[in-house]
C-alpha positions in Angstrom: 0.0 0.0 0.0 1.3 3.4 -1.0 1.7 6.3 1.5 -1.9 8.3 2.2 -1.6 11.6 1.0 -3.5 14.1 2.4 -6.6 15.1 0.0 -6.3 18.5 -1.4 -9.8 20.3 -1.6 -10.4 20.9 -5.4 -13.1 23.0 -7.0 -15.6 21.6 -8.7 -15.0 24.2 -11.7 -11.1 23.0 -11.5 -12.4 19.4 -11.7 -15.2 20.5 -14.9 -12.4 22.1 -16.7 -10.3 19.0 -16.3 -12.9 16.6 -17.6 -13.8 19.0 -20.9 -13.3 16.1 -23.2 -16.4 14.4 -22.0 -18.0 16.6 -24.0 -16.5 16.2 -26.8 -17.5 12.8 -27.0 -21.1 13.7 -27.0 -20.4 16.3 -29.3 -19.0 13.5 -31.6 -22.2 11.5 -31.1 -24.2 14.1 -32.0 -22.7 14.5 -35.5 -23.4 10.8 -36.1 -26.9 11.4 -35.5 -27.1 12.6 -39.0 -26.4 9.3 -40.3 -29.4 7.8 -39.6 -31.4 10.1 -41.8 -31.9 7.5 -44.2 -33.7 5.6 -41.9 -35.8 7.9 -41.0 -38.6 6.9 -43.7 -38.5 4.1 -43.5 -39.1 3.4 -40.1 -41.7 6.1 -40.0 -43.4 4.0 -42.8 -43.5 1.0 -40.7 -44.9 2.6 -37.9 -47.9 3.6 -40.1 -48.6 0.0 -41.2 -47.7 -1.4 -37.8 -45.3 -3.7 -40.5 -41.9 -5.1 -40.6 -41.5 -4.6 -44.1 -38.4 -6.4 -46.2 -38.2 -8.2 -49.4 -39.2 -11.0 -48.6 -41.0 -11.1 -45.4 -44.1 -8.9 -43.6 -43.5 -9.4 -40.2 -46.5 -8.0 -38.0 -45.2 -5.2 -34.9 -46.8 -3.5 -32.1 -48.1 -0.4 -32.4 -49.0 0.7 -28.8 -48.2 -1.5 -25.8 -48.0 0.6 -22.5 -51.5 1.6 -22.5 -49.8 5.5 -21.7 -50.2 7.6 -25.0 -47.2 9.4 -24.7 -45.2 6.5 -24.0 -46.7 4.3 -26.9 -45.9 7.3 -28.8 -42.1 7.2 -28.8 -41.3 3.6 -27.8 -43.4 2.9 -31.5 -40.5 4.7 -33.1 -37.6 3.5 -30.9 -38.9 -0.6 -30.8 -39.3 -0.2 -34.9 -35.5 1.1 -35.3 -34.4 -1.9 -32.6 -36.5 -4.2 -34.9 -33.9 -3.7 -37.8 -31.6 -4.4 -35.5 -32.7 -8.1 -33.8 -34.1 -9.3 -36.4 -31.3 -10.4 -38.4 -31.5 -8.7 -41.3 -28.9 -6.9 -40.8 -26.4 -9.4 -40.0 -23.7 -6.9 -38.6 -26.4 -4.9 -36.7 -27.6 -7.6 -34.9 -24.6 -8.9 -33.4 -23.1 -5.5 -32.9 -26.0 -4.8 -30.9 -26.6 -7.7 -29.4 -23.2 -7.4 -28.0 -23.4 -4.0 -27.2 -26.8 -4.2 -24.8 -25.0 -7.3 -23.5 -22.4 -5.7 -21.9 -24.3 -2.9 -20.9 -25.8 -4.7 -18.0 -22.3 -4.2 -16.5 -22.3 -0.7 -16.6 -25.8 -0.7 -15.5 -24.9 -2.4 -12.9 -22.5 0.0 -11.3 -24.5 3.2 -12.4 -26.6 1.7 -10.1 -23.8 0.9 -7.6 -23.0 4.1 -7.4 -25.9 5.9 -6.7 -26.4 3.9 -3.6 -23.2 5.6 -2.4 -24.1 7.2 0.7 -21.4 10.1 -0.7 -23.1 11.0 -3.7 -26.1 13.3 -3.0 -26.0 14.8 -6.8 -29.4 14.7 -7.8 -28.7 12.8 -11.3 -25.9 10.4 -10.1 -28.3 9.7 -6.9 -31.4 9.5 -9.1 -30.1 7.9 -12.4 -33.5 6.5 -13.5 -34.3 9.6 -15.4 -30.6 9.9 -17.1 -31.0 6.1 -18.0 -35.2 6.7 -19.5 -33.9 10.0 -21.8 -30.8 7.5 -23.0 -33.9 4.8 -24.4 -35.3 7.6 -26.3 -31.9 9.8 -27.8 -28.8 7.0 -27.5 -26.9 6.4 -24.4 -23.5 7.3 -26.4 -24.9 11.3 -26.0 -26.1 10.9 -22.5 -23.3 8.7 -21.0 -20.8 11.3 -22.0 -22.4 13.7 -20.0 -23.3 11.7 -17.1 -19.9 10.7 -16.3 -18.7 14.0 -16.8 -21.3 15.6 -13.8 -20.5 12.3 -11.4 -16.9 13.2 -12.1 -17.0 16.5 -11.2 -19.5 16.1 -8.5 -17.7 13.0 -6.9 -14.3 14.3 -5.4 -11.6 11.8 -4.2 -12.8 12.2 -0.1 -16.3 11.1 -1.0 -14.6 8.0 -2.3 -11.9 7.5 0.4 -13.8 8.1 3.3 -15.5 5.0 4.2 -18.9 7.0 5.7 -19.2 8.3 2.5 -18.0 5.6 0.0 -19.6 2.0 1.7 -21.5 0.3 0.0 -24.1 -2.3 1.6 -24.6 -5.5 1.4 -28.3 -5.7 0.6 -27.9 -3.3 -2.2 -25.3 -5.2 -4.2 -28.3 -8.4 -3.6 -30.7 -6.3 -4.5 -29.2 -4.7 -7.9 -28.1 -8.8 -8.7 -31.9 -9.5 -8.8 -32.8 -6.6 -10.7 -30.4 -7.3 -13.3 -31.4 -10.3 -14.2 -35.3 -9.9 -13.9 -35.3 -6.5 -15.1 -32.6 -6.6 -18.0 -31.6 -10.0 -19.0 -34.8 -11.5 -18.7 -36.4 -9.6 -21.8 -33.3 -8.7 -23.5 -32.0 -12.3 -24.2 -35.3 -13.3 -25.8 -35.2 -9.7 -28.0 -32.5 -11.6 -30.2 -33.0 -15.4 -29.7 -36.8 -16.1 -29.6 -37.6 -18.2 -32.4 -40.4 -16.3 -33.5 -39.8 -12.4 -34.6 -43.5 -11.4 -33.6 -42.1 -12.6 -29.7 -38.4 -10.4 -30.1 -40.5 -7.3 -30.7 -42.9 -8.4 -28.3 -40.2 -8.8 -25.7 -38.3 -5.5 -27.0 -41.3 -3.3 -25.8 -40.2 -5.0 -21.9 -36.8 -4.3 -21.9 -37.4 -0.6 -23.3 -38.3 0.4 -20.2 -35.4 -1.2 -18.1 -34.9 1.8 -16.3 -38.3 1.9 -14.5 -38.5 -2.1 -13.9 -34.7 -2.1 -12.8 -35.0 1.0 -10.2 -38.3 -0.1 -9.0 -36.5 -4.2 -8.4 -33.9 -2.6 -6.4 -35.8 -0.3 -3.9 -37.9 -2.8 -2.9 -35.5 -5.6 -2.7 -32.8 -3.7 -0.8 -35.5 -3.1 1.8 -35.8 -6.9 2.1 -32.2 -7.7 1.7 -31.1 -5.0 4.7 -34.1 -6.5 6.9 -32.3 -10.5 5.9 -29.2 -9.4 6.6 -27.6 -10.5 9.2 -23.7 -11.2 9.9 -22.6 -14.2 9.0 -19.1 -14.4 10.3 -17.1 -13.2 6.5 -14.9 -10.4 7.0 -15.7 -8.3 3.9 -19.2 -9.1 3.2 -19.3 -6.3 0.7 -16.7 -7.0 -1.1 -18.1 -10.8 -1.8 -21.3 -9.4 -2.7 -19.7 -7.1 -5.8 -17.4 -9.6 -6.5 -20.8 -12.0 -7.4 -22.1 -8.7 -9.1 -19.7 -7.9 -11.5 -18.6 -11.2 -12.0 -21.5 -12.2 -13.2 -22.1 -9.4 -15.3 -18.6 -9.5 -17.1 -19.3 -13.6 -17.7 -22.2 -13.2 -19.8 -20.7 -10.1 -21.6 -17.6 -12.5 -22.5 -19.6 -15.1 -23.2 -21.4 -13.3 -25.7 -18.6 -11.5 -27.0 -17.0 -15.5 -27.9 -20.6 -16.5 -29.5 -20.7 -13.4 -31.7 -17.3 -13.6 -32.9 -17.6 -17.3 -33.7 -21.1 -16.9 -35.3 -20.6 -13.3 -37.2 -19.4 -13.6 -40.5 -17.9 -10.2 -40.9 -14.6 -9.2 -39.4 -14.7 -7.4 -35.7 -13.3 -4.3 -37.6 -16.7 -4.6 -39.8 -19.2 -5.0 -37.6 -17.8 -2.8 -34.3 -16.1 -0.2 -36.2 -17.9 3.2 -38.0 -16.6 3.2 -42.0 -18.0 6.8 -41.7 -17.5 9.8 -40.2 -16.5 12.7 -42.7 -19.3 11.6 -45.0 -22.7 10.2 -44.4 -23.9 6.6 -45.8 -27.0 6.3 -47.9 -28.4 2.9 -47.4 -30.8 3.1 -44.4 -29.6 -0.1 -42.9 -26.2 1.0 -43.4 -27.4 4.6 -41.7 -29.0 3.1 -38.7 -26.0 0.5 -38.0 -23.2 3.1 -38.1 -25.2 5.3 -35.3 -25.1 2.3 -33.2 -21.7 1.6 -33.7 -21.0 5.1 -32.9 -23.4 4.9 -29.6 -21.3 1.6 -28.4 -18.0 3.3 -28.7 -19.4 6.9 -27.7 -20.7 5.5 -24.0 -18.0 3.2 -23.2 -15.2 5.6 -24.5 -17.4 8.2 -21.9 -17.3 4.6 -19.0 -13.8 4.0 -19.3 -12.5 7.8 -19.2 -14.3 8.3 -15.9 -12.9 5.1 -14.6 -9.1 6.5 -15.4 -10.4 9.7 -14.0 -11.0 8.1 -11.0 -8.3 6.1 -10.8 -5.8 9.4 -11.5 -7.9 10.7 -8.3 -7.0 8.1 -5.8 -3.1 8.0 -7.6 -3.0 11.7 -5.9 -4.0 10.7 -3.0 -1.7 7.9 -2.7 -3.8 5.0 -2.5 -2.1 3.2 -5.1 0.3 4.2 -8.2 -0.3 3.2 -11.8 2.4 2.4 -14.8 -0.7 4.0 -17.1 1.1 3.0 -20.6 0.9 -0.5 -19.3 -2.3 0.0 -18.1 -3.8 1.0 -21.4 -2.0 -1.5 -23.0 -3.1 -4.5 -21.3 -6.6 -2.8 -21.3 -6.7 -2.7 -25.1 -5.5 -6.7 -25.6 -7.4 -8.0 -22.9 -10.6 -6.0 -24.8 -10.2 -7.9 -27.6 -9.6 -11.1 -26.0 -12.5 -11.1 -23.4 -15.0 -8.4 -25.6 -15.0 -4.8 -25.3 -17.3 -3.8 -22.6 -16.5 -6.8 -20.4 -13.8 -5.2 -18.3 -15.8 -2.0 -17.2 -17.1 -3.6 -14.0 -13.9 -5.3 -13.3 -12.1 -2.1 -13.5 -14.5 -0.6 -11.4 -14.3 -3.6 -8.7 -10.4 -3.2 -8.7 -11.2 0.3 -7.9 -13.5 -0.6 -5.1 -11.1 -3.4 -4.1 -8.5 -0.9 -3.7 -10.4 1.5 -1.5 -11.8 -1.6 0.4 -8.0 -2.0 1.5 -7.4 1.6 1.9 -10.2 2.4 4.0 -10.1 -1.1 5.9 -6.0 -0.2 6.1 -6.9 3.6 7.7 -9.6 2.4 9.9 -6.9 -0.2 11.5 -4.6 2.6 12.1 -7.6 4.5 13.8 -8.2 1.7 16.5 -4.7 1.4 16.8 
C-alpha cells in the first residue's frame, strides 16, 4: 500500500475544466446522429402500417403497448429502429447490438452501484433513473458522456476515500443482482433469440423500459435484503457481494462477445467499427447500423474515461500508483480477447477493491 496523501480540496469548476473532453465525445455522437437520416422513412413507414416490411417477409409489430399515449408514442418509433436491429436482417447490426446491450448490463450495474453511495447526493448520479429513461429515447453514447462528466465533477476523491461516504451495503449489491437479471436479462435475451420475430419485438417493448423495472426491483428488494441481513461471520461481506455482481455481469458479456465472434461472419473491424464519419452513408440499414456503432464506442469511451479519471484521483492521494502505458495496453488486448465492454465492471471492482484496502488499512490505524 502506497503512502496516504493528504486530500487536497479541489473545485468543482477545476475538476469540470479537467474533464472537458467528455463533452467532446457527446459532441462526436451528436454528429453521427445525422447518419441515420436515411432511416428515418422508413421506419416512420413502418410505424404507419404497424409492418416489418423487407423483401421477402411482412412481419406483424406492435403499435401501442404501454396503455400511456405518450409512452406508446415514442417507444413505437424507438422498438421499430431496434427491430432492424434483432431481427437479423442486418447481420452486422444484430450482433453489434446484441453485443453491445449485453455488456451494458455491467455498466448498468454499477450506475446503479453508485448511486447507492451514501457520498453522492447529486441529484442525477443519486437518481439515475431519469438519465438512464432519456438515453432509451436519444442513444446512451450522448447521455453517458455527460453523465460521467457531472458524477466526475461532483464526486471528489474524499467522497470515495472516506469510508462514511463511500460504503456500500450489502443488501444493495443483492438487490441490484436480482434486478439485473429480472429486469434486464430476462427480456433482453429473448429480444435476439426467440424463435419467433413477432415474440423479439414483443419482448423488445419490456426491456425498453429497463430503467423503471430495474430502479423499481432494487428499492424494494434492498428493503428486504437489509431487513435479511444479518452477519454471517465473512470479514468483507461487501466485497463478496460485488465480486458476485460484477462477475457475473462480465461472464455473460464475454460469453457473448466468444458466440458473436464465432457466429458473425464479418470481421470485428466490420461490424464494431464506424466506415463513416466525414461523409454520411445512404443505405438506411447502413445509416442506422453506423449510429449504433457510434453509440457503443461513444458511451463506453465516456465509461472507461471516468474510470481513469477516478483512478488518477485516488493515484493523488496515494492510495495506489499506476504504470498508465501499461495499463492501457493490457486494457486494449485483454478488450479484444474477453470483448470490449467486459472489463468496465472489473475495472470498477479493482477500484473498489483498492479503497476496500485503503479504507479497511486507515480504519486499523484508527483503532490502533
Amino acid at each position: 500500500m502506497t503512502e496516504r496523501a493528504v486530500i487536497p480540496a479541489e473545485s468543482r469548476f477545476r475538476r469540470a475544466l479537467y474533464a472537458l473532453p467528455f463533452l467532446a465525445i457527446t459532441a462526436l455522437m451528436t454528429r453521427a446522429f445525422g447518419m441515420a437520416e436515411p432511416i428515418g422513412p422508413v421506419i416512420e413507414e413502418m410505424v404507419k402500417t404497424s409492418v416489418f416490411t423487407t423483401s421477402s417477409a411482412n412481419i406483424p409489430i406492435i403499435k401501442g403497448f404501454y396503455g400511456i399515449p405518450v409512452l406508446d408514442g415514442i417507444f413505437n418509433v424507438v422498438t421499430v429502429a431496434f427491430a432492424n436491429l434483432q431481427f437479423y436482417f442486418d447481420e452486422k447490426a444484430y450482433w453489434q447490438s446484441l453485443v453491445f446491450l449485453t455488456d451494458f448490463a455491467g455498466m448498468y450495474a454499477v450506475v446503479q452501484l453508485e448511486a447507492y453511495r451514501p457520498g453522492n447526493t447529486f441529484i442525477i448520479s443519486k437518481y439515475p433513473v431519469v438519465f438512464l429513461f432519456v438515453s432509451q429515447m436519444i442513444a446512451i453514447g450522448c447521455t453517458a458522456p455527460i453523465f460521467f462528466f457531472l458524477a466526475y465533477v461532483f464526486t471528489p476523491a474524499y467522497k470515495l476515500t472516506t469510508p462514511s461516504l463511500g460504503r456500500l451495503s450489502v443488501g444493495t449489491c443483492k438487490a441490484i443482482y436480482v434486478a439485473i437479471i429480472l429486469g434486464y436479462y430476462v427480456p433482453h435475451f429473448p429480444s435476439y433469440f426467440n424463435a419467433s420475430l413477432e415474440r423479439r419485438n414483443w419482448w423488445n417493448w419490456i426491456w425498453q423500459l429497463f430503467p423503471v423495472w430495474c430502479c423499481s426491483i432494487t428499492f424494494a428488494f434492498s428493503k428486504v435484503f437489509a431487513r435479511m441481513n444479518k452477519s454471517n461471520g465473512k470479514l468483507n461481506p461487501e466485497r463478496d457481494a460485488l465480486r458476485i455482481l460484477m462477475g457475473g455481469c462480465s461472464v455473460l458479456s464475454m460469453g457473448v462477445w466468444w458466440y458473436t465472434v464465432a457466429s458473425m461472419k464479418g470481421s470485428i473491424f466490420e461490424v464494431f467499427v464506424p466506415q463513416y464519419l466525414i461523409t454520411y452513408p445512404q443505405e438506411p440499414s447502413l445509416g442506422l447500423r453506423t449510429v449504433i456503432q457510434f453509440d457503443y464506442i461513444c458511451c463506453y469511451a465516456a465509461g472507461y474515461m471516468w474510470l481513469a479519471y477516478h483512478f488518477r484521483d485516488l493515484e493523488t492521494v496515494g492510495v495506489c500508483s499506476i504504470s498508465w502505458v501499461r495499463a492501457i495496453s493490457v486494457t486494449v488486448v485483454l478488450g479484444f480477447l474477453v470483448g470490449p465492454g467486459t472489463l468496465f465492471p472489473i475495472l470498477w471492482l479493482l477500484r473498489e477493491e483498492l479503497l476496500m484496502a485503503a479504507n479497511g488499512e486507515e480504519m486499523k490505524e484508527a483503532r490502533d
